[in-house]
C-alpha positions as CSV (number, residue, x, y, z in Angstrom):
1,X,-4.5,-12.5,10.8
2,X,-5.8,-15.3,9.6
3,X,-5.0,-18.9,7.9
4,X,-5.4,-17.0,4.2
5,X,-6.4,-13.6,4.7
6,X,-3.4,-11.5,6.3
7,X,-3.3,-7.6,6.6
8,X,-3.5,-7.5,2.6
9,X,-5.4,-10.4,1.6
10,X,-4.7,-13.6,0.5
11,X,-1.9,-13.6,-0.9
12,X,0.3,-16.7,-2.0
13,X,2.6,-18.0,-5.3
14,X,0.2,-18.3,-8.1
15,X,-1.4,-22.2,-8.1
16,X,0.7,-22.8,-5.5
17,X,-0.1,-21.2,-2.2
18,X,-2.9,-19.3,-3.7
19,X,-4.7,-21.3,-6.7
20,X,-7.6,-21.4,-9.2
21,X,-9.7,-23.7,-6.7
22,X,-9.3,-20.8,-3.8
23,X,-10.6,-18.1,-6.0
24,X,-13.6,-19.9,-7.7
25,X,-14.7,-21.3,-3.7
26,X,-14.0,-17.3,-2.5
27,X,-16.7,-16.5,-5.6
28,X,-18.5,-18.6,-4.3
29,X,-19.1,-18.0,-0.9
30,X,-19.5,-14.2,-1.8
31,X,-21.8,-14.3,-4.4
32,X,-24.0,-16.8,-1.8
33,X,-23.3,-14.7,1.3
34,X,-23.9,-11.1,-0.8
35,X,-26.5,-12.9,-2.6
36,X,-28.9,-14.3,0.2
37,X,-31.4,-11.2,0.2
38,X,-30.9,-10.0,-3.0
39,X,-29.2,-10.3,-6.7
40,X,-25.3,-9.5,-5.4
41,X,-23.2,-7.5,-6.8
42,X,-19.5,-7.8,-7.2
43,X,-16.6,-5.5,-9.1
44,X,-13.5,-7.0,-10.1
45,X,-10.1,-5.3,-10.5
46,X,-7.3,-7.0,-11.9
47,X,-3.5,-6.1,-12.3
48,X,-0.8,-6.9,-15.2
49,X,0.7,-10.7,-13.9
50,X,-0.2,-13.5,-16.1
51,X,-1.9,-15.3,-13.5
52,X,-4.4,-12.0,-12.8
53,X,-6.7,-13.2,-16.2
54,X,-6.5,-17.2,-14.4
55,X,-7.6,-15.8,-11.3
56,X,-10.5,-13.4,-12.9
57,X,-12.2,-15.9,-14.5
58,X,-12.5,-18.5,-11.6
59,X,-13.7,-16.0,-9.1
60,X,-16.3,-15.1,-11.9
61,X,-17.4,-18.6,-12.3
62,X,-17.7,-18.6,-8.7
63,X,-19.8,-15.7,-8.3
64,X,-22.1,-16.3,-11.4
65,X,-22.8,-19.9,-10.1
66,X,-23.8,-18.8,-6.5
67,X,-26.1,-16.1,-8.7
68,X,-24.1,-13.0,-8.4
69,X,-23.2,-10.4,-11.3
70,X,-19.5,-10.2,-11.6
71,X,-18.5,-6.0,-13.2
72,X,-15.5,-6.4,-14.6
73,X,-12.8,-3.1,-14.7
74,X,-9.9,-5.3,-16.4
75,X,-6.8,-4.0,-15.7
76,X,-6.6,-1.2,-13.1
77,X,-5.7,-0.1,-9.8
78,X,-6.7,-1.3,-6.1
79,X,-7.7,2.0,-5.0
80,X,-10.4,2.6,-8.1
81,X,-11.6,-0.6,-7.2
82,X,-12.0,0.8,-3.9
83,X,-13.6,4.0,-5.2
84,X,-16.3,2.0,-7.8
85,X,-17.3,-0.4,-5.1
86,X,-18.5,2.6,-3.0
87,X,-19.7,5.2,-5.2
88,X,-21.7,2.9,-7.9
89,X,-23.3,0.4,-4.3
90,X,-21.7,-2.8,-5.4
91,X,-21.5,-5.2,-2.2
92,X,-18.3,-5.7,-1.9
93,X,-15.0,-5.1,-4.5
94,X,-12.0,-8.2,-5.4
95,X,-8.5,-7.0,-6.4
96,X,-6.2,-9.5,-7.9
97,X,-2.8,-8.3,-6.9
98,X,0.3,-9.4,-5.0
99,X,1.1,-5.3,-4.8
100,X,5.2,-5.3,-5.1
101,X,5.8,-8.3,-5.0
102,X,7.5,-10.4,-8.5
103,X,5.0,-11.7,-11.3
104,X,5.0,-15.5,-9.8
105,X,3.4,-14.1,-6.6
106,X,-0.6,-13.2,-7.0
107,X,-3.6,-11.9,-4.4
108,X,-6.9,-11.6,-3.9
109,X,-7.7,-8.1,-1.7
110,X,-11.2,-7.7,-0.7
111,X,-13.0,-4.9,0.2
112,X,-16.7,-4.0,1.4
113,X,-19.2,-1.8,0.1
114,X,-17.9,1.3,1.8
115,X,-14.3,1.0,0.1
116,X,-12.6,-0.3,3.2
117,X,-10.7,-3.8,3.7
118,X,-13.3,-6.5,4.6
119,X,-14.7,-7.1,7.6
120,X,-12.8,-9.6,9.7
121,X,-15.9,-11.9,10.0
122,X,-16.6,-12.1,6.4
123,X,-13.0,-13.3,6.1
124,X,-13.3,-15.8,8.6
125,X,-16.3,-16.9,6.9
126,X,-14.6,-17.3,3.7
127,X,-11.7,-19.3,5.8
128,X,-14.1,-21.4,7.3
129,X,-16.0,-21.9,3.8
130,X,-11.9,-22.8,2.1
131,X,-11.2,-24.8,4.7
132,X,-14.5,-27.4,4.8
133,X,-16.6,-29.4,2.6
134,X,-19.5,-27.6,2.5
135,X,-21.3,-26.9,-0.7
136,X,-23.1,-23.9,-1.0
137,X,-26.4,-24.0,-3.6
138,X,-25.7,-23.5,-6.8
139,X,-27.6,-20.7,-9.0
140,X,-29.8,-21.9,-12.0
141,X,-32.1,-20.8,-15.0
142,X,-32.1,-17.0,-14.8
143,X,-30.9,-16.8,-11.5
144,X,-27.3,-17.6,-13.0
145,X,-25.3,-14.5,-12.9
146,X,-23.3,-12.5,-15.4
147,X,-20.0,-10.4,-16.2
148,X,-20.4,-7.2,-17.3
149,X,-17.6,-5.3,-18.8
150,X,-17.6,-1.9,-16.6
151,X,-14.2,0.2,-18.1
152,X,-16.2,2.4,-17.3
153,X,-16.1,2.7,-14.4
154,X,-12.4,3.0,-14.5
155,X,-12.6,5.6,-16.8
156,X,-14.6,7.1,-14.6
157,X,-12.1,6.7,-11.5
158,X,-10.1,8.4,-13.9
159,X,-12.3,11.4,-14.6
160,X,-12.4,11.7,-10.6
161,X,-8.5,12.0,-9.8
162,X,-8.5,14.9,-12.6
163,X,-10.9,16.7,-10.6
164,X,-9.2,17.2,-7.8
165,X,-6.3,18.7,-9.1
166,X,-6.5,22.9,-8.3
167,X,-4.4,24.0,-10.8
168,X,-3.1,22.9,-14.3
169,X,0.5,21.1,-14.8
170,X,1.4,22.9,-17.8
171,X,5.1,23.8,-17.9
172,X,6.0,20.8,-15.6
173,X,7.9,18.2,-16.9
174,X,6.7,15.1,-15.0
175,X,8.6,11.4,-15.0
176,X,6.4,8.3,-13.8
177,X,7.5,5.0,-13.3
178,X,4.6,2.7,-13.6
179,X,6.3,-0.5,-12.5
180,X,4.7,-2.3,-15.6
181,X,1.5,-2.4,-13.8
182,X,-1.7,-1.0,-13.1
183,X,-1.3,2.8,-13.8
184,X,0.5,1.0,-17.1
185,X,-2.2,3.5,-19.1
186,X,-4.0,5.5,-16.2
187,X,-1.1,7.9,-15.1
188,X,0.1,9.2,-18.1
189,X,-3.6,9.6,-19.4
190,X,-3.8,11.8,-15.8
191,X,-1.4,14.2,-16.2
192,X,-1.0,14.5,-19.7
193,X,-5.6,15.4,-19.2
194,X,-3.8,17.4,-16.5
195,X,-1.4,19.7,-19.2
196,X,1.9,18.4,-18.2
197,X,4.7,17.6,-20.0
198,X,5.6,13.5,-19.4
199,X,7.7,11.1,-19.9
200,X,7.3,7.6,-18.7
201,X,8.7,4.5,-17.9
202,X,8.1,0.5,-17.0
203,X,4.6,1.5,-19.2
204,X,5.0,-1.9,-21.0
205,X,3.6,-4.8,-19.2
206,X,4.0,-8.4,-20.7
207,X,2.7,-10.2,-17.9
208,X,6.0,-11.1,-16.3
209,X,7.9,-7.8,-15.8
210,X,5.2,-6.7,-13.1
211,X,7.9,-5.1,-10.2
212,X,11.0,-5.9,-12.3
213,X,13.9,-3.5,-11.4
214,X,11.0,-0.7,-11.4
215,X,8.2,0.8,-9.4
216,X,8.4,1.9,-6.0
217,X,10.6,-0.7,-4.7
218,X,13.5,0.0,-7.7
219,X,13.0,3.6,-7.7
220,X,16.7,4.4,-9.3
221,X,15.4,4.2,-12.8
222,X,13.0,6.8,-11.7
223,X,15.8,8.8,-10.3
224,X,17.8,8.6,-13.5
225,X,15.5,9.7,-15.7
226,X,14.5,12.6,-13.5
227,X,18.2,13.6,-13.3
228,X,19.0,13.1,-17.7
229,X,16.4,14.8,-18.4
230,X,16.5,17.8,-15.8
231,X,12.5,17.0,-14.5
232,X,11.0,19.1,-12.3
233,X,9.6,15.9,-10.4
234,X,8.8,12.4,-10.4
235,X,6.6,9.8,-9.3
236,X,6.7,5.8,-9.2
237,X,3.7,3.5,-8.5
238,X,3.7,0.0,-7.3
239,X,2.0,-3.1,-8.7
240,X,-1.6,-2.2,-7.5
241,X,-1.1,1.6,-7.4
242,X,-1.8,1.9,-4.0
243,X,1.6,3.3,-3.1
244,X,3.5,6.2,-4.2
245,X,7.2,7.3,-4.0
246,X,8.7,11.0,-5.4
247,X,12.0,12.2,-6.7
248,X,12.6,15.6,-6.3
249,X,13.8,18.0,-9.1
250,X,17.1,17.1,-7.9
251,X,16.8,13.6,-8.0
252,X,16.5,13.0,-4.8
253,X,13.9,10.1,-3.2
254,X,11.0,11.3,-1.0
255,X,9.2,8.4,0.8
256,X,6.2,8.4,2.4
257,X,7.5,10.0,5.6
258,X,8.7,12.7,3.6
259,X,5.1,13.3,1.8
260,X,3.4,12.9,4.8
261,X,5.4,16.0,6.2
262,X,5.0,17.9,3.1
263,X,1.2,17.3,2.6
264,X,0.7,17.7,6.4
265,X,2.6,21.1,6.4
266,X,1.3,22.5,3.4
267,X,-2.5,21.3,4.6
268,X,-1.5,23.5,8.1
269,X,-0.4,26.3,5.9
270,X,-3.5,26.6,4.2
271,X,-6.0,26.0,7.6
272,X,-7.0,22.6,6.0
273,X,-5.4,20.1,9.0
274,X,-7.2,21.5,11.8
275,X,-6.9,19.4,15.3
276,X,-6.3,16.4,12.9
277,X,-3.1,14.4,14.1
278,X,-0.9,12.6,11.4
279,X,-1.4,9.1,11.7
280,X,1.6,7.0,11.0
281,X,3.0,3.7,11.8
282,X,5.8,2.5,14.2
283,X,8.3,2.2,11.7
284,X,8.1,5.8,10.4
285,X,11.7,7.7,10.8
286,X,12.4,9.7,14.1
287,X,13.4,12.4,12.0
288,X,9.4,13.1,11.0
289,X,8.3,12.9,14.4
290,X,10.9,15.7,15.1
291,X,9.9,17.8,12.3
292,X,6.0,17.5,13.1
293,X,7.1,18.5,16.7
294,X,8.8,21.9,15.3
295,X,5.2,22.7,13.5
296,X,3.3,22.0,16.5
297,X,1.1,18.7,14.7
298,X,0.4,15.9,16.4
299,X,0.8,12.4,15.3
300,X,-0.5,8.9,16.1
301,X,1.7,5.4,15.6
302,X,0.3,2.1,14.7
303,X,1.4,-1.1,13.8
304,X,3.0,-1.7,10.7
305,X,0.5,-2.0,7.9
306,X,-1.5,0.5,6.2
307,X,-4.8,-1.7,7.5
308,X,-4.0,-0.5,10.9
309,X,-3.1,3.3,9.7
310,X,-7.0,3.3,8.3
311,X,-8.7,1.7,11.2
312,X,-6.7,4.7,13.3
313,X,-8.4,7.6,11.1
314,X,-11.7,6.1,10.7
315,X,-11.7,6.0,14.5
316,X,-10.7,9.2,14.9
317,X,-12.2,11.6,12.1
318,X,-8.0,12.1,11.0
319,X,-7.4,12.9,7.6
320,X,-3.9,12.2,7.1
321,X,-2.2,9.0,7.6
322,X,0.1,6.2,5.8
323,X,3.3,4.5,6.1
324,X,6.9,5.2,4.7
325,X,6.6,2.9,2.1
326,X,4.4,5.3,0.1
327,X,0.7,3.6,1.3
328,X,-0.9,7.3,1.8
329,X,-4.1,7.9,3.2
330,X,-6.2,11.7,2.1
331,X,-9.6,10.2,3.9
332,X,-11.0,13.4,2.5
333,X,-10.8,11.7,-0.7
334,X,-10.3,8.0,-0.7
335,X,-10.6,5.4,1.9
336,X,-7.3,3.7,0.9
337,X,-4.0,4.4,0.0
338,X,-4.0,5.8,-3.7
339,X,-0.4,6.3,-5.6
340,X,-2.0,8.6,-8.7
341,X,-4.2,10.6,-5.5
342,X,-1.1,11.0,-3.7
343,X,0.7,12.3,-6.5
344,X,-2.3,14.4,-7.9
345,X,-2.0,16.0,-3.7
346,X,2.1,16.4,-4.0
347,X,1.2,18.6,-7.2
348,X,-1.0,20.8,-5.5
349,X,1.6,21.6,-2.5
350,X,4.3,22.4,-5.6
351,X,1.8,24.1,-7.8
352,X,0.5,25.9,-5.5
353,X,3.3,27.3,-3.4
354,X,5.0,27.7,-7.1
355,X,8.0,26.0,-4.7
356,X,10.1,22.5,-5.8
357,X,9.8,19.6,-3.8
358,X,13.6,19.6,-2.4
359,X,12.1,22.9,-0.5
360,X,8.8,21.9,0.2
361,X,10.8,18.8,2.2
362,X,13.8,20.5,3.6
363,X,12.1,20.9,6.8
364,X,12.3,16.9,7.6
365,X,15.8,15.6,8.4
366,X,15.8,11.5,7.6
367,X,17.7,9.7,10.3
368,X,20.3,6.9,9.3
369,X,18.4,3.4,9.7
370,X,19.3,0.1,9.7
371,X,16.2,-2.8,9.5
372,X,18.1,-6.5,10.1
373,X,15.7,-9.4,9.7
374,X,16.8,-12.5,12.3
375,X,15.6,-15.6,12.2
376,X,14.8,-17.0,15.8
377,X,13.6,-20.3,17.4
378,X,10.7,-18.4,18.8
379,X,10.0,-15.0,18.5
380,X,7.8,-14.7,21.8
381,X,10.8,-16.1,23.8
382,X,13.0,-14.0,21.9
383,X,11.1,-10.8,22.4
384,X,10.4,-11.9,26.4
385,X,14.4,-13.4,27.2
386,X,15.9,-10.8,29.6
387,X,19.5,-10.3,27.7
388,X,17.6,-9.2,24.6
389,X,16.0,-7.1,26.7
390,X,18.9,-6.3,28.7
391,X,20.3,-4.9,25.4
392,X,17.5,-3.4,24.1
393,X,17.4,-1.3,26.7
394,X,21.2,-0.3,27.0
395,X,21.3,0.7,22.9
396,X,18.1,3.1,23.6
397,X,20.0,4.3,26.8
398,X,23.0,5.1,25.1
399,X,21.2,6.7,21.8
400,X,19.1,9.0,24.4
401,X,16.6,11.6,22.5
402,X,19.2,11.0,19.2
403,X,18.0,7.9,18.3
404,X,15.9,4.9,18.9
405,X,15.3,1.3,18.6
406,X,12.4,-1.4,17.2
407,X,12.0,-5.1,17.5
408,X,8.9,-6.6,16.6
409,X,7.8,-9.6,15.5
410,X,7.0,-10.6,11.9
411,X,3.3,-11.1,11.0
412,X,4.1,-13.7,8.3
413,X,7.5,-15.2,8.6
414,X,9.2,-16.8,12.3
415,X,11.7,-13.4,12.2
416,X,12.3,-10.6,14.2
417,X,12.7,-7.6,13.0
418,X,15.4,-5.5,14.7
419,X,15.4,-1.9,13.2
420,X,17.8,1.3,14.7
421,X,17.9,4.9,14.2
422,X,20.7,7.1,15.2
423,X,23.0,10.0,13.8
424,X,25.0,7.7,11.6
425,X,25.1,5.1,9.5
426,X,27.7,3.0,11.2
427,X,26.3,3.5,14.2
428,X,22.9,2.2,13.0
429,X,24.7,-0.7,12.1
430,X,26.9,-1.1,15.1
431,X,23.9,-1.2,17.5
432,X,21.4,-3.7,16.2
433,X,24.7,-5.5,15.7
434,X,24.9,-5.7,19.6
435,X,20.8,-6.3,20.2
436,X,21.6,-9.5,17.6
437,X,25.1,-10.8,19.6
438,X,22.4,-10.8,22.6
439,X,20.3,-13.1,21.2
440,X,22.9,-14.9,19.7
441,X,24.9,-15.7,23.2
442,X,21.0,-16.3,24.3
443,X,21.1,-19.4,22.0
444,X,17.6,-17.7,20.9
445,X,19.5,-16.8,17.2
446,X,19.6,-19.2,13.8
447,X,20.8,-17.0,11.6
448,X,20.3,-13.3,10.1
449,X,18.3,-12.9,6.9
């Protein structure tokens, strides 16, 4: 990662760590470096904080004074921004989002013409460019560029998702949380195109209520509303839209480990998977490894982001991959994780099977898991001193093929991460307990988070 750009772009409290001045230089330098062979291109993508129209505007002066046309979606998701920069040959796509996190926060996500996160050496450029006092020519006379309002091609995003559903929703009763964000207007315009029967909340963004006790990361409202008004299923969104949580009929919570088994199985059932492994990440639960063993499909781990889980199925032709935080990957479909895709693709394993979600994901058993965030005085010696070690070892000795254990270092913060998995709660809690007194009596420990 780099000085700005980390696995999910720059990403920083809004004119603060990540300001007006940043965006107009990243305009910039993208409409110069898109723009050096030809008249550039650039679609813009926004999300529902206050800051995301501050932020818009300065990365289009930016662009339109290094001579690039700035195509503007307005409010929307990161994944159609994704899909428009592809499909309609715009160089390169901008999202302003800080995802999950509160209103204050902001973010600028880039991605190339293919629909993928940037290319590490653009960014560095860009770092380089933030970081000097270099100034790039500036446009003039009819070389200045333009915005263009492209809805569009939102609308047409829109249109896309519909088609890919393979049967109608009528008779369902569906519940969507939209976190006050980006699928504020686009999911219930989906399924209600798609025949079912919903009822929505956190649809009613004023700019500051972006994440606020809803979306993805509150997902109890969701459950509530599935459970009082007996739904047959549930989805909630993120910021950006580019995660996706279920509740089954029952109320219960199905993260992205527990879609990835149900679309995996279903896509075995119906001879769709083929040699393709599931790709996940390292902090997926032990119990989904253990129910992908029992259907004979492989899987892959990478590191913790879903930058990583994409590299991992590019590379290797997979076509299922994501991370437990609901960042789902259908590379048949998208190039990036999609909430309203994932969704649309959870529908089709309960439509189709005519069979509720608590079934479709009874095969999965979640192990008990306990993530403790300890702040270190360095996490390589932490990681390296032999008593943390010591104890690392002995917990995953003692937990045997029931459980297992995780330490890794934080990309963005000077933590450690200590997660366990085992057969029960207390236990979960008991052991990283003992991995932390290790680095405690190591005089490596500050305090835990």
């Amino acid at each position: 990662m780099g000085k700005y750009f980390g696995t999910d772009g720059f990403r920083g409290e809004a004119n603060k760590g990540l300001t007006v001045e940043h965006a107009f230089r990243i305009g910039r330098y993208l409409g110069w470096y898109y723009g050096r062979d030809h008249k550039a291109m650039v679609v813009i993508g926004k999300d529902t904080r206050r800051s995301s129209y501050m932020f818009e505007n300065a990365l289009c002066a930016g662009l339109t004074a290094s001579g690039a046309d700035a195509f503007l979606l307005h409010v929307t998701s990161t994944p159609s921004v994704s899909y428009i920069a592809r499909s309609d040959d715009f160089d390169c796509g901008i999202m302003i989002s800080a995802s999950h996190n509160p209103f204050y926060d902001n973010g600028i996500k880039l991605i190339n013409s293919h629909g993928e996160k940037m290319e590490e050496s653009v960014l560095e450029g860009i770092e380089a460019y933030l970081d000097s006092d270099e100034e790039l020519p500036l446009a003039t006379g009819s070389e200045i560029g333009q915005t263009v309002d492209y809805a569009a091609g939102r609308n047409r995003y829109i249109g896309y998702l519909i088609s890919l559903a393979t049967r109608s929703y009528k008779r369902y009763r569906v519940g969507l949380d939209c976190a006050n964000g980006s699928t504020w207007m686009m999911a219930k315009s989906v399924f209600d195109a798609l025949g079912a029967e919903t009822y929505v909340i956190a649809n009613r963004p004023d700019g500051l209520n972006i994440n606020v006790d809803c979306g993805s990361t509150h997902i109890e409202k969701l459950q509530q509303l599935v459970r009082e008004n007996e739904l047959d299923i549930g989805f909630a969104f993120d910021g950006d839209a580019d995660r996706c949580l279920a509740v089954d009929e029952k109320g219960n919570v199905v993260n992205g480990d527990g879609i990835l088994y149900v679309s995996a199985k279903y896509m075995q059932d119906r001879g769709k998977l083929g040699d393709s492994k599931v790709v996940t990440t390292v902090m997926s639960n032990m119990g989904l490894y253990k129910a992908l063993d029992e259907l004979g499909i492989g899987y892959e781990k990478t590191a913790v982001g879903d930058k990583y889980v994409a590299e991992n199925m590019r590379q290797n032709g997979h076509l299922i991959g994501g991370e437990q935080s609901g960042h789902i990957i259908f590379s048949r479909y998208a190039t990036t994780g999609d909430g309203l895709l994932t969704a649309i693709k959870i529908m089709e394993a309960v439509t189709e099977t005519k069979m509720p979600l608590s079934e479709l994901a009874a095969g999965m058993k979640t192990y008990p898991q306990k993530l403790k965030n300890v702040v270190v005085t360095d996490k390589d010696e932490t990681m390296n001193c032999p008593a943390v070690q010591a104890a690392v070892k002995a917990v995953e000795e003692e937990l045997g093929e029931n459980g297992r254990v995780l330490l890794r270092k934080s990309g963005t913060e000077p933590l450690l991460r200590v997660m366990v998995e085992a057969d029960s709660q207390e236990l979960c809690e008991r052991k990283c307990d003992r991995i932390i007194e290790a680095m405690r009596a190591a005089g490596k420990l500050i305090r835990v988070k």
